[in-house]
C-alpha positions in Angstrom: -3.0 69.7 -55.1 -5.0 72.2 -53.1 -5.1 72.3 -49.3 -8.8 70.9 -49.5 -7.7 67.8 -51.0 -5.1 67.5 -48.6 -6.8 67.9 -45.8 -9.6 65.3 -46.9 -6.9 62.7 -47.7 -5.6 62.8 -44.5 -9.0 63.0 -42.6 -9.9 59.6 -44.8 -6.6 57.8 -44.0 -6.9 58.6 -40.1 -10.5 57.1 -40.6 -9.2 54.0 -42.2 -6.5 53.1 -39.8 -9.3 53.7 -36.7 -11.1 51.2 -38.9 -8.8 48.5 -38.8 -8.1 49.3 -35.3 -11.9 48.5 -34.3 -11.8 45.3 -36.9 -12.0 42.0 -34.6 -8.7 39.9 -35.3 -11.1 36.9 -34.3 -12.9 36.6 -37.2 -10.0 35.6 -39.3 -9.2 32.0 -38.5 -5.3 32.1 -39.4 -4.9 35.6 -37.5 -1.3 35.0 -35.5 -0.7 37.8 -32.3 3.3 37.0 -33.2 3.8 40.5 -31.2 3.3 38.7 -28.1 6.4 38.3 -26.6 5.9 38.0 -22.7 3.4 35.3 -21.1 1.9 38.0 -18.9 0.4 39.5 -22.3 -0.8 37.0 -23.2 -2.4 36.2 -20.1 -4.0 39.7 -20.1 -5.1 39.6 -23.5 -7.4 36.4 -22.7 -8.4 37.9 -19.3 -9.4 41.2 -21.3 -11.5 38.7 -23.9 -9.5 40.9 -26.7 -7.7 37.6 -28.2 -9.9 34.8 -28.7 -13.8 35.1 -29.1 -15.0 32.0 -27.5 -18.7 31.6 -28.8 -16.7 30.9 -32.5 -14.7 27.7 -33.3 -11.1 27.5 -34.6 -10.8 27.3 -38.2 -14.7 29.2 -38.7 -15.8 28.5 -42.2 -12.9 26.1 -42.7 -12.0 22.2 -41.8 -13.3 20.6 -38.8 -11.2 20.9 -35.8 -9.8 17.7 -34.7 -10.6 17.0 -31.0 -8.4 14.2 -29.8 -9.1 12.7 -26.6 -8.1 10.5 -24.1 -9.6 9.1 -20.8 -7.4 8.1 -17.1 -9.5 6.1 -15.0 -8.8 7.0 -11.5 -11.3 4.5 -10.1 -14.6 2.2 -10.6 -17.5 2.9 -8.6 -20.1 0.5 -7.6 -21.6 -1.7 -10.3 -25.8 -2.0 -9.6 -27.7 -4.7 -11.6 -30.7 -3.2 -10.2 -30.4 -0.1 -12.0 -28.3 -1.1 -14.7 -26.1 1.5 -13.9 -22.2 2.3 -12.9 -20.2 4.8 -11.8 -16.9 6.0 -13.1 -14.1 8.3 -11.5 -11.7 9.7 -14.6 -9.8 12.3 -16.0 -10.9 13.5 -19.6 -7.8 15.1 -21.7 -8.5 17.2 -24.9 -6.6 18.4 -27.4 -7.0 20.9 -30.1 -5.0 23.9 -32.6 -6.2 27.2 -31.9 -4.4 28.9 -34.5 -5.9 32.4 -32.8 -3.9 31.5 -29.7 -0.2 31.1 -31.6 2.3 33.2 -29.9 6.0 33.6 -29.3 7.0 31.4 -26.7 11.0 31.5 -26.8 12.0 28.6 -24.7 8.8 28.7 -22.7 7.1 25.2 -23.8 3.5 26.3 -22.8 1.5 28.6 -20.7 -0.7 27.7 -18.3 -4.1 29.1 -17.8 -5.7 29.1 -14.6 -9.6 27.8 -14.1 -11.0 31.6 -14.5 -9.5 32.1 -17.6 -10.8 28.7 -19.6 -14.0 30.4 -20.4 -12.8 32.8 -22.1 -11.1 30.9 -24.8 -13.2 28.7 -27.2 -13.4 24.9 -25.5 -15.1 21.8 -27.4 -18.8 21.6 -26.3 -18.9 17.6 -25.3 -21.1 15.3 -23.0 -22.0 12.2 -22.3 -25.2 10.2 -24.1 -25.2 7.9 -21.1 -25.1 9.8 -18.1 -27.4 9.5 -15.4 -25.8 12.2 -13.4 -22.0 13.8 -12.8 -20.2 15.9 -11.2 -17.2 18.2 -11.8 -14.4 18.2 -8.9 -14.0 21.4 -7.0 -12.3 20.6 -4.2 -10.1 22.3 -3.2 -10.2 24.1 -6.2 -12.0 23.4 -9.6 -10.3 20.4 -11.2 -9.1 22.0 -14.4 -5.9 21.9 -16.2 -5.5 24.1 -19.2 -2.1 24.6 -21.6 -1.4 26.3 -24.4 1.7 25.8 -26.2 3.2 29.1 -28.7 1.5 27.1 -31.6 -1.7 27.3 -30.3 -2.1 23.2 -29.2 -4.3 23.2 -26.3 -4.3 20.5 -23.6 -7.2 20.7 -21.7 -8.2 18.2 -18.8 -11.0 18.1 -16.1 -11.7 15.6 -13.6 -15.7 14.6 -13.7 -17.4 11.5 -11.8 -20.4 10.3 -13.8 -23.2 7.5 -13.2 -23.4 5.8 -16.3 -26.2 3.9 -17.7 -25.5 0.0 -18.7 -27.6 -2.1 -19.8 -27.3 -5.7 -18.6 -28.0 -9.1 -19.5 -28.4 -11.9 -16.3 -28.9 -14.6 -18.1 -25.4 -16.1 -17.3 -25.6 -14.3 -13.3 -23.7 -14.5 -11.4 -21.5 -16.6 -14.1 -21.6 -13.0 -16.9 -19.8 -10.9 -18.5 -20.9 -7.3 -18.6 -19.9 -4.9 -21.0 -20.2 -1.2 -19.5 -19.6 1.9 -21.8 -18.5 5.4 -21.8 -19.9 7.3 -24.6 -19.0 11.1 -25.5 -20.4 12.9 -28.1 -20.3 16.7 -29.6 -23.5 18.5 -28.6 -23.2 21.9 -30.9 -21.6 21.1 -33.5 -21.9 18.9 -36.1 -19.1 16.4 -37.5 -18.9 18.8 -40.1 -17.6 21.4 -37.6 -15.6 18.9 -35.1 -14.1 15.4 -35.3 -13.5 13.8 -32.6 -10.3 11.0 -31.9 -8.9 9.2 -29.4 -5.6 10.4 -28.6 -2.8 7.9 -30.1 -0.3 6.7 -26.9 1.7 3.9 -28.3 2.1 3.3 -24.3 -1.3 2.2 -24.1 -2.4 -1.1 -24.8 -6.1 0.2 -25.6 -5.3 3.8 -27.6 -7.1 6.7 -26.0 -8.1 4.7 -22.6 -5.4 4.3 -19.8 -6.5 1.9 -16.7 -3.8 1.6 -14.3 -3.1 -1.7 -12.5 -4.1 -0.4 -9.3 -7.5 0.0 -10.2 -10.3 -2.7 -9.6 -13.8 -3.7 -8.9 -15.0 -6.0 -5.8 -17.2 -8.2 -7.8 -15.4 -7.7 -11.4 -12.3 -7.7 -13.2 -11.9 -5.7 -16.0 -11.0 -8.0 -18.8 -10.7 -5.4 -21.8 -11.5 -2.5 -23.4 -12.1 -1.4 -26.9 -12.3 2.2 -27.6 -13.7 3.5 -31.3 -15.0 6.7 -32.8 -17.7 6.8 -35.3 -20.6 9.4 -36.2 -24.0 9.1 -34.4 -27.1 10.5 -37.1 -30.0 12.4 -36.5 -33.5 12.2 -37.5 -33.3 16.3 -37.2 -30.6 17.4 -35.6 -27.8 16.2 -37.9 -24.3 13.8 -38.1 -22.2 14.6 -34.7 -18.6 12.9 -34.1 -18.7 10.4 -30.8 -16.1 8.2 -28.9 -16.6 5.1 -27.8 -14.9 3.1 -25.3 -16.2 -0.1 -23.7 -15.2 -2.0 -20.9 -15.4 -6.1 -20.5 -16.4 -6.8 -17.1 -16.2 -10.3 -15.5 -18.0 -11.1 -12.2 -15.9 -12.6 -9.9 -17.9 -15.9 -8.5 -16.1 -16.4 -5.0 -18.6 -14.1 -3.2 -21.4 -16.2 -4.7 -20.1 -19.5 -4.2 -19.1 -18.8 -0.5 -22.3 -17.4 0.0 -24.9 -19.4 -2.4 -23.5 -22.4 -4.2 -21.8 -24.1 -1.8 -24.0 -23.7 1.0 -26.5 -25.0 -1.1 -24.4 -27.8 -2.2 -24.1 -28.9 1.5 -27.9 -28.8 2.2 -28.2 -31.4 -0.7 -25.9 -33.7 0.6 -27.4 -33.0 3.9 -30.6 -34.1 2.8 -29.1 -37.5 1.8 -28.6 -38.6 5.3 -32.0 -39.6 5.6 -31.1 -42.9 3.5 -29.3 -44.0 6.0 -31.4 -43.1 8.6 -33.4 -45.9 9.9 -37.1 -46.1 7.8 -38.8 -46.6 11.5 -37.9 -43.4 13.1 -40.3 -41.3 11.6 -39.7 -38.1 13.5 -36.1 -37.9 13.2 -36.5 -38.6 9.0 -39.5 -36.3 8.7 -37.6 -33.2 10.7 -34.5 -33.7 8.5 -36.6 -33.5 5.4 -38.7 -30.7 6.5 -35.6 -28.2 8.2 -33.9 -29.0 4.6 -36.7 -27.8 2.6 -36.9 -24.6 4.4 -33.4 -24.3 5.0 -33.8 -24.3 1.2 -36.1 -21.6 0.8 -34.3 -19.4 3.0 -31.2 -19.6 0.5 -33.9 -19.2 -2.6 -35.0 -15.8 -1.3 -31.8 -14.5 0.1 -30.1 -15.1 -3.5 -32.6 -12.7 -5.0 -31.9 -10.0 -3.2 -30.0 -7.2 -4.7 -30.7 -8.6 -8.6 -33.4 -7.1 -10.7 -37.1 -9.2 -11.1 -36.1 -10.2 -14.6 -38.8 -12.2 -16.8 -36.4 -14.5 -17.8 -34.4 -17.6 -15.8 -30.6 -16.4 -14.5 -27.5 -19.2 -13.8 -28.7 -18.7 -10.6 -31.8 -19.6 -10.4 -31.5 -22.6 -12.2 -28.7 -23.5 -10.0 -31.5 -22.9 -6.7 -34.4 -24.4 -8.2 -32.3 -27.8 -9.1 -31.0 -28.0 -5.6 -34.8 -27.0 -4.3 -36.1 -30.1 -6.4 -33.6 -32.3 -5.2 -34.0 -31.6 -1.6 -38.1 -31.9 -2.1 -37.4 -35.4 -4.1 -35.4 -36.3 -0.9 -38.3 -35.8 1.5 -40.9 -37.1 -0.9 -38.6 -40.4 -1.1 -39.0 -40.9 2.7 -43.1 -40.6 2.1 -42.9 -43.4 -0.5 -41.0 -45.8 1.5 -43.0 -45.1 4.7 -45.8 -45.9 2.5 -44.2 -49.1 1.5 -42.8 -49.7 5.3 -46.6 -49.7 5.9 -47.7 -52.5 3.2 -44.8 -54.3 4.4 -46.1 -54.4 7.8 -49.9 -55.7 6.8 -48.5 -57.9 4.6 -46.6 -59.5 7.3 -49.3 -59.3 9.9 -51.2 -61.1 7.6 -48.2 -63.6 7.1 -48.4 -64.5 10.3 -51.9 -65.1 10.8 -51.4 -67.4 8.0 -48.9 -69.3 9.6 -50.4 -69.7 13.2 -53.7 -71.2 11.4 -56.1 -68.4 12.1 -56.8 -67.9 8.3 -57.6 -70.3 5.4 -56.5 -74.0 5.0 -52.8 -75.3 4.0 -53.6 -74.7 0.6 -54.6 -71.4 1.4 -51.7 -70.6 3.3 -49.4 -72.2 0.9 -50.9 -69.7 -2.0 -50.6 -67.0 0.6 -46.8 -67.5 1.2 -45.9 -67.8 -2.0 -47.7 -64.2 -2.8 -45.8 -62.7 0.0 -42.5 -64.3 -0.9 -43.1 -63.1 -5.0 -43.8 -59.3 -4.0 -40.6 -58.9 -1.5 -38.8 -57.6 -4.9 -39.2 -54.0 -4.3 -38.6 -52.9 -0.7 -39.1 -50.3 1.3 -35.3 -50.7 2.3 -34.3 -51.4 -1.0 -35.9 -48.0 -2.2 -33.6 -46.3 0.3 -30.5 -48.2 -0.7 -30.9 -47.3 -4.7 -31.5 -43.7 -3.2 -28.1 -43.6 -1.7 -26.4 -44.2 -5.4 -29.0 -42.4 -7.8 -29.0 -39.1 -5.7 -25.6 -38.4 -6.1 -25.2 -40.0 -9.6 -27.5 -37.3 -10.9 -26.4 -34.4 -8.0 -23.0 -34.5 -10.0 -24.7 -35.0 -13.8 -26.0 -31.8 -12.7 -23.0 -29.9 -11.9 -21.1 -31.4 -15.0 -24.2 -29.8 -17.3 -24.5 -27.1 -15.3 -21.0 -25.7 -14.9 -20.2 -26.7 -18.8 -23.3 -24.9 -20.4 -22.8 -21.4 -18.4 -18.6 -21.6 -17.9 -16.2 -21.0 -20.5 -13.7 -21.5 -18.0 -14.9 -25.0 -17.9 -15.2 -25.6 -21.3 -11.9 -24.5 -21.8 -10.5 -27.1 -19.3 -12.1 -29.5 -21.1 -10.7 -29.1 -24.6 -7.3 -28.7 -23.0 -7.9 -32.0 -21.2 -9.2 -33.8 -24.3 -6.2 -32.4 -26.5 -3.8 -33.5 -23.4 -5.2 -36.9 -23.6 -5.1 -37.5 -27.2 -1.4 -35.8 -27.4 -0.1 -38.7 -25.3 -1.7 -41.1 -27.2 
C-alpha cells in the first residue's frame, strides 16, 4: 500500500471521529452519559446545555411520555358567587423518565437542581383550562423543586396560586352544594406525545389529590374529591391528555341563619302580637304592622347583597318572600277587622236607637234585633282569635316544606326517624 493511500486513510478516519464528535447525543432517545461519575459533572453538563436539548421531548419519535402528577393543597382562597370563581393555593408535583438524563449515581439517590438550571432540561408544557389568573411563588426565592434520580426519574414541583373559574348553581343558596374544579391539560403536545396521570399514593384517600386536615373554608366544607384523567378533542388542534380533579363543596348555613333566617323568623312571630293587641288601639296595631313590613324589607335587600342577580328563584329568596307575605297578611288582617270593628259599631248604634224607640215600631224593632243577633257569627274579635291559631299552623307548614324540599340533611332525619319508629313496632 503506497504512502498516498496511507495518508488518505488516516486523514478520512481523523474526519470521521471529529464527526462523531460534533454528532448531538440528544437526538438519540436511549443515549445513557454512563461516564458521568461525579454530580458536579453532571451539574455542568446541564448548565453548559451539552446534555439534554430541552425544546425535544423524551422518548422523540417513540411512546408517549407518561407525566404523573399529583396536587398538595396548601390552602382555599375565597369562594365568590358573584364571579363564579375561586382561588386555590397548592403544590403541583410531576414526574417523568428522561432516559437522556441517566447517570451513575453510586449511593447518591438523586441530584438536585437548582431553579436556574430547570430550563435547560426538557419540562412537560402544562396549564390550566380554567384559570382566570396565577401566579408562580418567588419569594424568597422561586418556588421550584427539581430531582433527578441516576435513572433519569424526574420529580419536579412548583408552588402556583391560581383563580379558578366555577361555575355555580344557586338554586338551593345558601342550602348548595358547589362543585369547584381544577383542570390541567397539555398545551404542546398532543396525547400522542404525552399522557398524563395522577400519581398513585395508596396514602391518599383521593389518588393524585392530598388535602390535609388543617385546611378549610369559612363558608364550606369540603365534602370530597374525585380526581380523573381523560383526553380533551379538538375541532383543529388535536387530542391532548388532561387531569381532572373536583372538589364537593358544602356551604355552611350558620352564618346565614344567624344573620337571615332566624332574624326573619323572629319578625314573623313579631308580627303576630298584634292579635292580641286590643282591635281599638289603632295606632299601636297600625305601627306594629307597618315597622314589621319594613323591618322586612330591610332583611329582603340586605340578603341580596354579595349573590349574583340570577333569573331564576334561590332557597333564599323563597325563604324572604314567604316570610314578606306573611308579615303583609298580618297587617292586612288588622285592616279587615278594623273594617269589621267599624260595621260592628253602626250596627250597634243602630241597635240602640232601636231599642230606645227612636226608630220603627215593636215589630220593626223585633225584626231589627233578630238581624243583629243572626249576623254576630263572624266577628271582628273572632277574626283575630282564629288568626292567633292559623298564623302559626301554616308559619310551621312552611318550615316543614321548606326545610324538607331544599335539605337532604332533613330528609335524612326523616327516613331515620320513620325506620326508628317502625323498628320498634
Amino acid at each position: 500500500m503506497s504512502s498516498v493511500t496511507m495518508l488518505m486513510l488516516t486523514i478520512f478516519g481523523i474526519l470521521v471521529n471529529m464527526a462523531l464528535a460534533f454528532i448531538d447525543p440528544t437526538q438519540d432517545a436511549n443515549f445513557l452519559p454512563s461516564g458521568h461519575t461525579s454530580a458536579v459533572e453532571f451539574m455542568n453538563m446541564i448548565e453548559n446545555r451539552s446534555l439534554v436539548d430541552q425544546r425535544i421531548r423524551p422518548n422523540h419519535n417513540g411512546p408517549p411520555v407518561i407525566v404523573k402528577c399529583q396536587v398538595f393543597i396548601s390552602s382555599f382562597g375565597s369562594i365568590s358567587e358573584v364571579n363564579m370563581d375561586y382561588s386555590l393555593d397548592f403544590f403541583l408535583r410531576q414526574e417523568w423518565n428522561d432516559p437522556r438524563l441517566q447517570y451513575e449515581g453510586g449511593k447518591q439517590r438523586y441530584i438536585t437542581l437548582t431553579s436556574e438550571s430547570i430550563k435547560n432540561i426538557w419540562t412537560p408544557p402544562l396549564y390550566f383550562p380554567n384559570e382566570k389568573k396565577g401566579e408562580l411563588h418567588t419569594m424568597i426565592i422561586p418556588n421550584k423543586l427539581i430531582r433527578v434520580t441516576p435513572n433519569g426519574t424526574v420529580t419536579y414541583s412548583i408552588r402556583l396560586t391560581l383563580v379558578l373559574s366555577c361555575p355555580m348553581l344557586l338554586t338551593d343558596f345558601p342550602l348548595d352544594t358547589q362543585e369547584c374544579a381544577l383542570n390541567i391539560e397539555s398545551f404542546v403536545y398532543e396525547s400522542d406525545d404525552i399522557e398524563l396521570q395522577w400519581q398513585p399514593d395508596h396514602s391518599l384517600k383521593n389518588q393524585g389529590v392530598e388535602i390535609p386536615s388543617t385546611v378549610g373554608l369559612a363558608q364550606f366544607k369540603i365534602d370530597d374529591v374525585k380526581a380523573s384523567s381523560r383526553n380533551r378533542s379538538y375541532s383543529r388542534t388535536g387530542s391532548f391528555s388532561s387531569l381532572r380533579a373536583v372538589f364537593h363543596l358544602k356551604r355552611q348555613i350558620g352564618y346565614y341563619l344567624l344573620q337571615t333566617y332566624i332574624p326573619s323568623m323572629l319578625i314573623v312571630i313579631l308580627s303576630w302580637v298584634a292579635f292580641w293587641i286590643n282591635k281599638e288601639a289603632v295606632p299601636a296595631r297600625i305601627a306594629l304592622g307597618i315597622t314589621t313590613v319594613l323591618t322586612m324589607t330591610t332583611q329582603l335587600t340586605g340578603s341580596r347583597q354579595g349573590v349574583p342577580r340570577v333569573s331564576y328563584p334561590k332557597a333564599m329568596d323563597v325563604w324572604m318572600a314567604a316570610c314578606m307575605l306573611f308579615v303583609f297578611l298580618a297587617l292586612l288582617e288588622y285592616a279587615v277587622v278594623n273594617v269589621m270593628s267599624t260595621v260592628e259599631k253602626d250596627k250597634q248604634a243602630r241597635h240602640r236607637d232601636i231599642e230606645t224607640g227612636k226608630k220603627g215600631n215593636k215589630k220593626r224593632d223585633r225584626s231589627s234585633v233578630l238581624a243583629y243577633n243572626k249576623g254576630r257569627g263572624c266577628t271582628a274579635q273572632y277574626v283575630d282569635n282564629c288568626s292567633r291559631i292559623i298564623f302559626p299552623v301554616f308559619f310551621v307548614i312552611f318550615n316543614c316544606a321548606y326545610w324538607a324540599v331544599y335539605t337532604a340533611e332533613f330528609q335524612t332525619m326523616i327516613v331515620d326517624a320513620f325506620n326508628k319508629i317502625k323498628g320498634e313496632e
